[in-house]
C-alpha positions as CSV (number, residue, x, y, z in Angstrom):
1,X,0.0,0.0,0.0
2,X,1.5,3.5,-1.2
3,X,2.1,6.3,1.9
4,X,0.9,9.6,0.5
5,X,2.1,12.1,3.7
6,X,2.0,15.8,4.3
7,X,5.6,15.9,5.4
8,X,5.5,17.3,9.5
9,X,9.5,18.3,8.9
10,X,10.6,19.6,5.8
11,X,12.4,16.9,4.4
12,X,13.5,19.1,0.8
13,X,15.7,21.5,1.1
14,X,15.5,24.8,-1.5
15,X,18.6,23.2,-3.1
16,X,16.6,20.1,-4.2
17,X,15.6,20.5,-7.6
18,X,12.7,18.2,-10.0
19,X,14.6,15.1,-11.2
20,X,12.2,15.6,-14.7
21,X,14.9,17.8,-16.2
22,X,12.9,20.7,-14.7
23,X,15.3,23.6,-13.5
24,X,12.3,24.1,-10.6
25,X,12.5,23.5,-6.8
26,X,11.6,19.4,-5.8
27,X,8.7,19.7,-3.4
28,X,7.6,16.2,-3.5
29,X,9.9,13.1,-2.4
30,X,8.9,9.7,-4.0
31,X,10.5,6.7,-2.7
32,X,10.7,3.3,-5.0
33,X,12.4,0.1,-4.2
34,X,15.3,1.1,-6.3
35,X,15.6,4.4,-5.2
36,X,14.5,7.7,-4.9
37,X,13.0,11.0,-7.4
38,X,11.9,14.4,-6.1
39,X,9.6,16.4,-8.6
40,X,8.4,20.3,-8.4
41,X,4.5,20.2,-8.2
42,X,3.8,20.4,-12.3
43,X,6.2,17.4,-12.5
44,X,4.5,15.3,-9.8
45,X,1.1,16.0,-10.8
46,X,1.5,14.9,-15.0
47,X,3.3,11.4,-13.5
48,X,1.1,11.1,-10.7
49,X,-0.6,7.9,-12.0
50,X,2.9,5.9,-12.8
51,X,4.5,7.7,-9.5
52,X,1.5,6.3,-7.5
53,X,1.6,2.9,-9.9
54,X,5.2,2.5,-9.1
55,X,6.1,3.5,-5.5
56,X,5.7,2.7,-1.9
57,X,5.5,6.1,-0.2
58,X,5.5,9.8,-1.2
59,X,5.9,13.0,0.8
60,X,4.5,15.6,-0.6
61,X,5.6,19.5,0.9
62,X,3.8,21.1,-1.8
63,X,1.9,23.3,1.1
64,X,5.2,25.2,1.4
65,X,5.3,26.4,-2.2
66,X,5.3,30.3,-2.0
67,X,5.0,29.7,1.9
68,X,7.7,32.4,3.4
69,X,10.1,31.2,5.7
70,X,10.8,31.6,8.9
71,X,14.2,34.3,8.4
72,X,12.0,36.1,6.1
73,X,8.8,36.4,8.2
C-alpha cells in the first residue's frame, strides 16, 4: 500500500531541484524500491498515475510552495 504524507519536517531542502529535467524547486519526495526521485508540483502531478503505480511512499511538501520562511517572516 502506497504512503501519500504531508511531510511534519521539511524533508527538501530549497537546493533540491525536480529530477524531470525541470530547472524548478523538488517539493515532493517519491520513494521506490530502487531508489529515490523528487519532482516540483507540475512534474509530480503529470506522473502522478505511474508515481503512484510505481512507489511505496510519497511526501509531498507542496503546502510550502510560496509559503515564506521563517528568516523572512
Amino acid at each position: 500500500m502506497l504512503d501519500i504524507m504531508p511531510s511534519a519536517s521539511a524533508t527538501l531542502s530549497k537546493a533540491d531541484r525536480c529530477d524531470a529535467a525541470c530547472p524548478a524547486q523538488a517539493f515532493v519526495l517519491v520513494k521506490f524500491l530502487t531508489g529515490e526521485l523528487t519532482f516540483c508540483g507540475h512534474h509530480y502531478e503529470k506522473y502522478a498515475a505511474a508515481i503512484i503505480k510505481d512507489s511505496y511512499e510519497v511526501i509531498d511538501e507542496r503546502d510550502r510552495i510560496n509559503a515564506k520562511s521563517e528568516s523572512s517572516a
